[in-house]
PDB file as gemmi writes it, atoms N, CA and C in Angstrom:
CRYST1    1.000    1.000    1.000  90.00  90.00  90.00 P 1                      
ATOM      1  N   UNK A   1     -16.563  65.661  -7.517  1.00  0.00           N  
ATOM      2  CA  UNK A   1     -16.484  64.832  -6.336  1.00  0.00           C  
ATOM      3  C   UNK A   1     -17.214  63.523  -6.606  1.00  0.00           C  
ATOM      4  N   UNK A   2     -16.415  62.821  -6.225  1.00  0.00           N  
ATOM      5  CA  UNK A   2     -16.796  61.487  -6.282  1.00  0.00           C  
ATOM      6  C   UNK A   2     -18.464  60.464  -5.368  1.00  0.00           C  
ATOM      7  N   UNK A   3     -19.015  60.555  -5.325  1.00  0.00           N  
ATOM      8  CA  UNK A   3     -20.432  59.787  -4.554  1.00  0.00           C  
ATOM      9  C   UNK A   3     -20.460  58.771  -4.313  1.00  0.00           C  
ATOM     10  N   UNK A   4     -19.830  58.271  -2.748  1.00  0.00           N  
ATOM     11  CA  UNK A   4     -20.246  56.800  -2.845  1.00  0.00           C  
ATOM     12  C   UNK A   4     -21.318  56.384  -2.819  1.00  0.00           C  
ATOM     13  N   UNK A   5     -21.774  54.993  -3.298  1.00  0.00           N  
ATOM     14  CA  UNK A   5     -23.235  54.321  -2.630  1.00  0.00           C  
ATOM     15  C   UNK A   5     -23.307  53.625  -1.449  1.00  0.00           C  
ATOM     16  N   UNK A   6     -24.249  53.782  -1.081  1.00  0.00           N  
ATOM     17  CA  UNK A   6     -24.631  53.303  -0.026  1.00  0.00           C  
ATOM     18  C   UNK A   6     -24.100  51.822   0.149  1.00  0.00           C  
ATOM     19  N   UNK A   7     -23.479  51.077   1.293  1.00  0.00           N  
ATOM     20  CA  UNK A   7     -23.532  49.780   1.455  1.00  0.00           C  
ATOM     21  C   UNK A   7     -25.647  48.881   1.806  1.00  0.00           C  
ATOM     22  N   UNK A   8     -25.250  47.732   0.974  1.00  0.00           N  
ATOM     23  CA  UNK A   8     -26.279  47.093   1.113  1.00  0.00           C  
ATOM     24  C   UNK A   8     -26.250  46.106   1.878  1.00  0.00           C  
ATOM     25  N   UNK A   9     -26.952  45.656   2.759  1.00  0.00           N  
ATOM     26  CA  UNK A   9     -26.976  44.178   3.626  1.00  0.00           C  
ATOM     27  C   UNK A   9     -28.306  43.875   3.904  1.00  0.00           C  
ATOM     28  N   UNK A  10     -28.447  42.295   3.764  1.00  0.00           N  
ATOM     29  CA  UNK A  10     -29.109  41.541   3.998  1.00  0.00           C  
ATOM     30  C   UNK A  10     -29.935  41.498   5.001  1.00  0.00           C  
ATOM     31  N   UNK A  11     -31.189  41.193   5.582  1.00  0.00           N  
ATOM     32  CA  UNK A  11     -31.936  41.079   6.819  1.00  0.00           C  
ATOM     33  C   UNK A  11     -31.903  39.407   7.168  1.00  0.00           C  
ATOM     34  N   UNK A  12     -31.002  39.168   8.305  1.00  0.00           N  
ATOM     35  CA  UNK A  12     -31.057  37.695   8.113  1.00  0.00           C  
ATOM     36  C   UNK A  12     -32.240  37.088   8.754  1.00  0.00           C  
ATOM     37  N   UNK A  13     -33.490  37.930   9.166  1.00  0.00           N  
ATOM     38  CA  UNK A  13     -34.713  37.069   9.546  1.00  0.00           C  
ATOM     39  C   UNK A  13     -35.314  37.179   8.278  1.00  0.00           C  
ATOM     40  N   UNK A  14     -36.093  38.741   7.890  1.00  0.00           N  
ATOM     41  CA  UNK A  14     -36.160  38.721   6.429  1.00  0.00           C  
ATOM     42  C   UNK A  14     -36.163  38.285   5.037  1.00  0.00           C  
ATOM     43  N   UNK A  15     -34.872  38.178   4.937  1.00  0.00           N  
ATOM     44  CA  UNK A  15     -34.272  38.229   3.826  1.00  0.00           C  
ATOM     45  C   UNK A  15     -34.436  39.186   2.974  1.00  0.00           C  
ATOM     46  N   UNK A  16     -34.933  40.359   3.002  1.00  0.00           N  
ATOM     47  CA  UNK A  16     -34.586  41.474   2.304  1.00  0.00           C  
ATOM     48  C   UNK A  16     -33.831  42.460   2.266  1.00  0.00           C  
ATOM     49  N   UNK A  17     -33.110  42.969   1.151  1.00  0.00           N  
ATOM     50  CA  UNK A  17     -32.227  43.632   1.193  1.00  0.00           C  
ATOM     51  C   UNK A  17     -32.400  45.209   1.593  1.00  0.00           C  
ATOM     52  N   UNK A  18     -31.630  46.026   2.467  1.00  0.00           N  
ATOM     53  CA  UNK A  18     -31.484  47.185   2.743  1.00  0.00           C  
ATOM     54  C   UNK A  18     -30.166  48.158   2.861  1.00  0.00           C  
ATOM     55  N   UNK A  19     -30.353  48.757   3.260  1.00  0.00           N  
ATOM     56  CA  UNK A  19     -29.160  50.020   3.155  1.00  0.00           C  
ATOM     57  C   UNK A  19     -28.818  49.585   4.921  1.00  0.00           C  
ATOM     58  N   UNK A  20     -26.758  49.382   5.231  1.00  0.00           N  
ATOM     59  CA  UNK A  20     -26.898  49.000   6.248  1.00  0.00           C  
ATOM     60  C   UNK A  20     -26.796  49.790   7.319  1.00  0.00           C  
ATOM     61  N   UNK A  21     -27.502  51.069   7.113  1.00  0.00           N  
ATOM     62  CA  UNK A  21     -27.819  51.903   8.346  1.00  0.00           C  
ATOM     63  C   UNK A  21     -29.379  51.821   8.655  1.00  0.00           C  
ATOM     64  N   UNK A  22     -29.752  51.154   7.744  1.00  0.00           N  
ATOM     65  CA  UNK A  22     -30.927  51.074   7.912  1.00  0.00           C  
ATOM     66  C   UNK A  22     -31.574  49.735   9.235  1.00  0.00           C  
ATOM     67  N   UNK A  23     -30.409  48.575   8.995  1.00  0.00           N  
ATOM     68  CA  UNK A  23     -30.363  48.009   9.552  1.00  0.00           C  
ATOM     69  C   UNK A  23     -29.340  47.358  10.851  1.00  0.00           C  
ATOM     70  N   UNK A  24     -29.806  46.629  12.159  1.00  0.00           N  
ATOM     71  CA  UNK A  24     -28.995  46.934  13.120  1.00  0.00           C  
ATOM     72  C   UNK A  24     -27.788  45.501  12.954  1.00  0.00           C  
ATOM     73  N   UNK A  25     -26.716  45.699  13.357  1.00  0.00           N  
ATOM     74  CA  UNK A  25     -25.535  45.127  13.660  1.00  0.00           C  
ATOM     75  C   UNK A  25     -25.590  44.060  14.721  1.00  0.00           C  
ATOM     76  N   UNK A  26     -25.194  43.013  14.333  1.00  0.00           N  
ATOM     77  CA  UNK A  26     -25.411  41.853  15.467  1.00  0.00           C  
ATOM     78  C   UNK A  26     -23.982  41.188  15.878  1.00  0.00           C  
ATOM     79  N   UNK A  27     -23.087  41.612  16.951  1.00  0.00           N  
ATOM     80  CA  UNK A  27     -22.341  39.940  16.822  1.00  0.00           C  
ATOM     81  C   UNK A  27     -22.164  39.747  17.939  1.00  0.00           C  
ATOM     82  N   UNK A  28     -21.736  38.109  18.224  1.00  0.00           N  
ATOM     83  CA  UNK A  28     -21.541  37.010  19.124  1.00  0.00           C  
ATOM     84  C   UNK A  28     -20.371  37.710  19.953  1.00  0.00           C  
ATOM     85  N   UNK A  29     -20.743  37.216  21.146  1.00  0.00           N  
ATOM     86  CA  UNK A  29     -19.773  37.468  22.240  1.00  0.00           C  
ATOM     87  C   UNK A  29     -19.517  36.127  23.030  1.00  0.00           C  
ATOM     88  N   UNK A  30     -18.637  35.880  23.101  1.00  0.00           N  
ATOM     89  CA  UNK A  30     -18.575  34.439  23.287  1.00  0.00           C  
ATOM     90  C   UNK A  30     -18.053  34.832  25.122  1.00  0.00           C  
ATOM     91  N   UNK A  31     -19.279  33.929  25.900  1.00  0.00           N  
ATOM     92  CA  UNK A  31     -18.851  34.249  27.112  1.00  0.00           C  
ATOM     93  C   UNK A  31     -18.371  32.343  28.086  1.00  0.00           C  
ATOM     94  N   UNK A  32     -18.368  32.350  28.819  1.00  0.00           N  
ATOM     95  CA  UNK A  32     -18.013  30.971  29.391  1.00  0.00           C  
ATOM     96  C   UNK A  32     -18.651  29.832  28.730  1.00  0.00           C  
ATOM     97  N   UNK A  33     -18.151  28.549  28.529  1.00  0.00           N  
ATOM     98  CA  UNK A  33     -18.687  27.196  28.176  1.00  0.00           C  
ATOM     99  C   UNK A  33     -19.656  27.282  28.538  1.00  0.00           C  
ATOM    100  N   UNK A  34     -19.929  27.007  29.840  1.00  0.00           N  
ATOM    101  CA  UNK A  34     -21.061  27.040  30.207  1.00  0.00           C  
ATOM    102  C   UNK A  34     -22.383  27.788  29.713  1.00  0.00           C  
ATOM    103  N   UNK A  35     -22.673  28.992  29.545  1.00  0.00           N  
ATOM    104  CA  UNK A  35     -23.967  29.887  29.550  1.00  0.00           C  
ATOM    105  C   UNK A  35     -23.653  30.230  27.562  1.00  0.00           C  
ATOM    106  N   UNK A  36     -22.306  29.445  26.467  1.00  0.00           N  
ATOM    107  CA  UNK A  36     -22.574  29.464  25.606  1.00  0.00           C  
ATOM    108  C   UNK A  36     -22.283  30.843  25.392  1.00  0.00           C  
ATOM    109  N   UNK A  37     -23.325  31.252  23.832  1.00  0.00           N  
ATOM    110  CA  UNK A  37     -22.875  32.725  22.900  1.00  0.00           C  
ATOM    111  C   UNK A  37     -23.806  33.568  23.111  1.00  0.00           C  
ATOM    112  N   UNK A  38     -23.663  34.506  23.341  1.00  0.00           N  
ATOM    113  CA  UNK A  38     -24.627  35.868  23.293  1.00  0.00           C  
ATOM    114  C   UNK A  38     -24.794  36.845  22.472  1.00  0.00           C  
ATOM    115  N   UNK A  39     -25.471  37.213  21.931  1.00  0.00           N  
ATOM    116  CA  UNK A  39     -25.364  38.398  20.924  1.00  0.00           C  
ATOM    117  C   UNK A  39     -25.651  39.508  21.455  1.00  0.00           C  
ATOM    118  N   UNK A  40     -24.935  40.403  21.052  1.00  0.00           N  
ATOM    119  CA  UNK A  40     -24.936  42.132  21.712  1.00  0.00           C  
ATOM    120  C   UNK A  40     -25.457  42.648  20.573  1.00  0.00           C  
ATOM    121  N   UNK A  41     -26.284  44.038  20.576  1.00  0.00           N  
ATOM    122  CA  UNK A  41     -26.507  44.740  19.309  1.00  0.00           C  
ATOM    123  C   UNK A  41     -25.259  45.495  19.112  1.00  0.00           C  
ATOM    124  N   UNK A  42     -24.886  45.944  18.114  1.00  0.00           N  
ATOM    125  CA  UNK A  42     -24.027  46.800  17.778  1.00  0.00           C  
ATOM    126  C   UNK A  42     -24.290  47.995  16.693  1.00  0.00           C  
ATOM    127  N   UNK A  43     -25.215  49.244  17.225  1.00  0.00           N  
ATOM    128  CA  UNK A  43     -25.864  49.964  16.843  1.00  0.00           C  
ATOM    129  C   UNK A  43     -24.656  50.641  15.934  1.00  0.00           C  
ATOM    130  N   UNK A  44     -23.162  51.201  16.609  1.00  0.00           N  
ATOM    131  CA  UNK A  44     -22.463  52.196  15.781  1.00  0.00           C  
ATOM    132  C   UNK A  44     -21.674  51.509  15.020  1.00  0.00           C  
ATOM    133  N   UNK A  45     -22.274  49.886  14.755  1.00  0.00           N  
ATOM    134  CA  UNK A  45     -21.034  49.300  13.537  1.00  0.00           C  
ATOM    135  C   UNK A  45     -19.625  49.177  14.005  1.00  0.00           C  
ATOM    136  N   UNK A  46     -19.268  49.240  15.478  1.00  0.00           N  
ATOM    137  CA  UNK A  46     -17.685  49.256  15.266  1.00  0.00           C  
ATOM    138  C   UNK A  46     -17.021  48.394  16.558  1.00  0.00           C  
ATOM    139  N   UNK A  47     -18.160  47.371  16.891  1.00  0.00           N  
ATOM    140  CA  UNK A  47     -17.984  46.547  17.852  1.00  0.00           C  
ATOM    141  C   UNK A  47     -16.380  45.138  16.499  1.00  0.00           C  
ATOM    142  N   UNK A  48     -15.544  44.491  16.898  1.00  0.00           N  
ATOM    143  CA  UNK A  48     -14.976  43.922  16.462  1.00  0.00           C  
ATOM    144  C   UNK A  48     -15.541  42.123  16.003  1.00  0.00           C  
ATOM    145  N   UNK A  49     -15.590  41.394  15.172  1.00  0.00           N  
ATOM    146  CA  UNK A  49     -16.196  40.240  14.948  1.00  0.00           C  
ATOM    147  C   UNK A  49     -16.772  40.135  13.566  1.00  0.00           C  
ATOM    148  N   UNK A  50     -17.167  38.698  13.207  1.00  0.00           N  
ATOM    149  CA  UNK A  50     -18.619  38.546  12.152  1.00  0.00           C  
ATOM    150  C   UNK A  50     -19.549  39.488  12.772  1.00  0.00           C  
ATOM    151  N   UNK A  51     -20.548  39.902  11.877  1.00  0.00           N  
ATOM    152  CA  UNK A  51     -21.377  40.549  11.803  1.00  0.00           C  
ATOM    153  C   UNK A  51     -22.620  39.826  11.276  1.00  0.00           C  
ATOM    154  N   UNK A  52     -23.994  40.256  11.877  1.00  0.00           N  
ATOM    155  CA  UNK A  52     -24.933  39.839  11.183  1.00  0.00           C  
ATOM    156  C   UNK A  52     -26.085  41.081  11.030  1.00  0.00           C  
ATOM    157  N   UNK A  53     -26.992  41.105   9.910  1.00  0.00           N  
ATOM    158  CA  UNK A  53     -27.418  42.460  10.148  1.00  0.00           C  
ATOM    159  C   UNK A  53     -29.198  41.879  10.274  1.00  0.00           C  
ATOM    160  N   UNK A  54     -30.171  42.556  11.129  1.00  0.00           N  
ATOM    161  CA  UNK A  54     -31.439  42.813  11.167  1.00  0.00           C  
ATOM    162  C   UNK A  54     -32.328  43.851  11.272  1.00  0.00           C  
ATOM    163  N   UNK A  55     -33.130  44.031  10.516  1.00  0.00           N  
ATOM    164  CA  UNK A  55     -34.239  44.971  10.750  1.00  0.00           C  
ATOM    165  C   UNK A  55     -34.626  44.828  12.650  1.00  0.00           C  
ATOM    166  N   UNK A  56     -34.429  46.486  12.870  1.00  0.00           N  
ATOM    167  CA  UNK A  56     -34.828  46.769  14.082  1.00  0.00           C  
ATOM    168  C   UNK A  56     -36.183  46.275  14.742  1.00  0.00           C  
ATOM    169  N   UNK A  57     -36.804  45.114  14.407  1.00  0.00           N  
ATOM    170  CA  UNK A  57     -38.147  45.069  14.415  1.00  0.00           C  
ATOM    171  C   UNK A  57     -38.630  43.800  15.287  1.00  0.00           C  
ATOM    172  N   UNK A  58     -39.125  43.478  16.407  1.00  0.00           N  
ATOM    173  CA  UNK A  58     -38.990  42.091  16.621  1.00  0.00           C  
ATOM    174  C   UNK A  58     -39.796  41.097  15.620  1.00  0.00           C  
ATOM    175  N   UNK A  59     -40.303  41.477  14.739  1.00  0.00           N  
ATOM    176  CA  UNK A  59     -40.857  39.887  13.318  1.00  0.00           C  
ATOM    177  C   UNK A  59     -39.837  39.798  12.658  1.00  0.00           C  
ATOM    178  N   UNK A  60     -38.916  40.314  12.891  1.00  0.00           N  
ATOM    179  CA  UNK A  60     -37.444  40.004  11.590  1.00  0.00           C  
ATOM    180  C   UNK A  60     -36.677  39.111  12.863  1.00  0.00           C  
ATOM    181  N   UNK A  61     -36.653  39.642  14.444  1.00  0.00           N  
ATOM    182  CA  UNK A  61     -35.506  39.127  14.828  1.00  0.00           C  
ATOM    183  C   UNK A  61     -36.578  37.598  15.288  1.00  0.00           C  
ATOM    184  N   UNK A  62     -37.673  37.481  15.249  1.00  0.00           N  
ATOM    185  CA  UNK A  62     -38.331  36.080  15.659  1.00  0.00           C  
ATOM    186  C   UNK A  62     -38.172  35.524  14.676  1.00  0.00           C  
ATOM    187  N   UNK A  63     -38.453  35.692  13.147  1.00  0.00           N  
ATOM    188  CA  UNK A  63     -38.212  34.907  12.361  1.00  0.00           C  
ATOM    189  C   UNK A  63     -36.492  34.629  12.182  1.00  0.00           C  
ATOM    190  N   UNK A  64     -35.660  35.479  12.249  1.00  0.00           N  
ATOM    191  CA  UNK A  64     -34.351  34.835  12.175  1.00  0.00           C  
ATOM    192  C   UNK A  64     -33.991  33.932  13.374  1.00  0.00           C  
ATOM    193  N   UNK A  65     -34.627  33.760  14.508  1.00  0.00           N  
ATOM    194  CA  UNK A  65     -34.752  33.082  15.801  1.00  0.00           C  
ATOM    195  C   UNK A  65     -35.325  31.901  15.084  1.00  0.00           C  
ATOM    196  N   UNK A  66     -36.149  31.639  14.720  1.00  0.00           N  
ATOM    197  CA  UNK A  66     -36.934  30.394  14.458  1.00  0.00           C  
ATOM    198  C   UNK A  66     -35.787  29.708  13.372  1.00  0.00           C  
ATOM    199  N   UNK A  67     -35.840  30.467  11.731  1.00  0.00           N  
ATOM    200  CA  UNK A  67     -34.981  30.038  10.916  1.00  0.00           C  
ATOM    201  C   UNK A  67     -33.848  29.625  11.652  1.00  0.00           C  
ATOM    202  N   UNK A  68     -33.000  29.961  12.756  1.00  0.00           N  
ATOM    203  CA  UNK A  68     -31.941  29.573  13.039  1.00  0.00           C  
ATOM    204  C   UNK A  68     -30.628  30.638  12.410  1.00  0.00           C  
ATOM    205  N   UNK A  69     -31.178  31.378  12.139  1.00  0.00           N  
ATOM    206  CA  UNK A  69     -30.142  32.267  11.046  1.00  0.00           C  
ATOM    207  C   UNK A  69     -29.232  32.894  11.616  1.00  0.00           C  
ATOM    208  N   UNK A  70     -28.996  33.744  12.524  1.00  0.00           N  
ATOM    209  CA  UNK A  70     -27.779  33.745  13.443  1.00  0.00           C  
ATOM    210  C   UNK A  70     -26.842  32.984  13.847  1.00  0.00           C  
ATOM    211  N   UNK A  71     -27.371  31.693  14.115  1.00  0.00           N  
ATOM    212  CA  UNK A  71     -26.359  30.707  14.083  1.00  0.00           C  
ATOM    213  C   UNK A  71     -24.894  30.314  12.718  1.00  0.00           C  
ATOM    214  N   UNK A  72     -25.812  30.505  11.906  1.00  0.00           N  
ATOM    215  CA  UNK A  72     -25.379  30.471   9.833  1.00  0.00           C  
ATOM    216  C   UNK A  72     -24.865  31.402   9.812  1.00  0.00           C  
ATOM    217  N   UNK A  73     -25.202  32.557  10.003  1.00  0.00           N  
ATOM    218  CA  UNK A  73     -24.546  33.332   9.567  1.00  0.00           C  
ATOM    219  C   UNK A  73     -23.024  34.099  10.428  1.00  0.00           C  
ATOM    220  N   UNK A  74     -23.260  34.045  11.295  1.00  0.00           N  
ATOM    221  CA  UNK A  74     -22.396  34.055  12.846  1.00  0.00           C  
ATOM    222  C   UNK A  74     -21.555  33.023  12.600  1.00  0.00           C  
ATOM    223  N   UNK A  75     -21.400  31.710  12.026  1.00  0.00           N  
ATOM    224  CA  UNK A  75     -20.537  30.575  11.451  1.00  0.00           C  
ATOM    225  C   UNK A  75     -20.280  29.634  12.914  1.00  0.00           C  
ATOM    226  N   UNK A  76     -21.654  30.206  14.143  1.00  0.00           N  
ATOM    227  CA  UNK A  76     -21.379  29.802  15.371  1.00  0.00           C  
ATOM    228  C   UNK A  76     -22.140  27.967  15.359  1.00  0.00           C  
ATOM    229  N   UNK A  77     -20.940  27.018  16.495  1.00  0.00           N  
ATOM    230  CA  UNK A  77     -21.775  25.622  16.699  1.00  0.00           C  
ATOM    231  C   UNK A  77     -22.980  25.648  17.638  1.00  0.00           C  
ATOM    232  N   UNK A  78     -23.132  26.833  18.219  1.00  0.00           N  
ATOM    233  CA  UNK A  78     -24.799  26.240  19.139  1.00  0.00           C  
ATOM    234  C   UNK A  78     -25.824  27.560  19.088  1.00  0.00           C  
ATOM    235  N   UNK A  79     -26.799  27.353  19.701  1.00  0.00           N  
ATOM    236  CA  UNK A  79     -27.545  28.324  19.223  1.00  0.00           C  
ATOM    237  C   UNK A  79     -27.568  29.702  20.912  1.00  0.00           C  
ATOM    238  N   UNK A  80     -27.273  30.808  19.537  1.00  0.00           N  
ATOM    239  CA  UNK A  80     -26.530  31.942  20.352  1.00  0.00           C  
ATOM    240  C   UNK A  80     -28.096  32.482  21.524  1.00  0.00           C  
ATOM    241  N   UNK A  81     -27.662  33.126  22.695  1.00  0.00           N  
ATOM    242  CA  UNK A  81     -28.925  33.667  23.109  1.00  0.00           C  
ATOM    243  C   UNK A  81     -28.637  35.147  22.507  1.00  0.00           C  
ATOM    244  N   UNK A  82     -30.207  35.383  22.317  1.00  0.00           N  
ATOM    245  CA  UNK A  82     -31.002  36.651  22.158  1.00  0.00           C  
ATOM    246  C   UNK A  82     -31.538  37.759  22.975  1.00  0.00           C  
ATOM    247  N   UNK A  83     -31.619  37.417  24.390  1.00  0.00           N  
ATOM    248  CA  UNK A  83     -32.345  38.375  25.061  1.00  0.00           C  
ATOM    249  C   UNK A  83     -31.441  40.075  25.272  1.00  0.00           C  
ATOM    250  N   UNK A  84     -30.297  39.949  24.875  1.00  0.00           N  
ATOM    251  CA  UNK A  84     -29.965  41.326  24.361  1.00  0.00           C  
ATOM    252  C   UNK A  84     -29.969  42.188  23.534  1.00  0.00           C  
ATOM    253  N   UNK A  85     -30.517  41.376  22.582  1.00  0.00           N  
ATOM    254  CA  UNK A  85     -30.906  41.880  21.363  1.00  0.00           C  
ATOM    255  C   UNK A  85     -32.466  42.437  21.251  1.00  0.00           C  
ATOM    256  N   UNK A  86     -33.262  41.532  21.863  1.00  0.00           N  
ATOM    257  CA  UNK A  86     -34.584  41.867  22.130  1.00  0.00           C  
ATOM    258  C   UNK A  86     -34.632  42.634  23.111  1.00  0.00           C  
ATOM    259  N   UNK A  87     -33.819  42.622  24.329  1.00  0.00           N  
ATOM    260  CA  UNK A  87     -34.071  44.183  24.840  1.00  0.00           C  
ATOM    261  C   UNK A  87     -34.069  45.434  24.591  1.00  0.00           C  
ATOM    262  N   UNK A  88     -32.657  45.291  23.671  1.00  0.00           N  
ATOM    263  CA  UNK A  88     -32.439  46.166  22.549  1.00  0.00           C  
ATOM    264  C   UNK A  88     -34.005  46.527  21.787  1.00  0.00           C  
ATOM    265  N   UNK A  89     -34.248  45.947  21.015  1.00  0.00           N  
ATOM    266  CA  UNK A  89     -35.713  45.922  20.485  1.00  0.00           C  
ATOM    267  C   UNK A  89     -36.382  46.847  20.753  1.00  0.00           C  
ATOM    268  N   UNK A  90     -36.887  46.202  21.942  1.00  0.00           N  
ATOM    269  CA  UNK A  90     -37.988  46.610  23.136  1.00  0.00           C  
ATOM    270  C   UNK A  90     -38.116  47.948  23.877  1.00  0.00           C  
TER     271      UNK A  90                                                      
END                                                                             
């Protein structure tokens, strides 16, 4: 029998690499002009979109907040809100 390996992904506050169950699933939900992009967590991987991945931790998701890295990596023009993600967190 054949063994796969594990998939690896990136921590985009981080930048260190992990196994991506290790780490949580991020993508943009794009809701009215107005109130802009939101990010939802996407714990079981099977929400539809780009993906971005972070350590469950809030110093990974503040530093990818500060870096701006969701934005980059999400390929989004403004800067997405977070507070679902940090509830998530929390």
């Amino acid at each position: 029998m054949v063994r796969r390996a594990d998939v690896i992904r990136t921590c985009v506050g981080c930048r260190n690499r992990a196994s991506a169950s290790e780490l949580l699933r991020v993508v943009a939900n794009p809701e009215t002009p107005a109130t802009g992009v939101r990010l939802v967590p996407d714990p079981a991987r099977k929400l539809p979109g780009r993906g971005a991945h972070v350590h469950p931790a809030p110093e990974c998701l503040e530093q990818a907040r500060r870096r701006r890295a969701f934005k980059r990596a999400l390929r989004l023009s403004s800067e997405p809100d977070l507070t679902a993600v940090a509830d998530f967190l929390a």
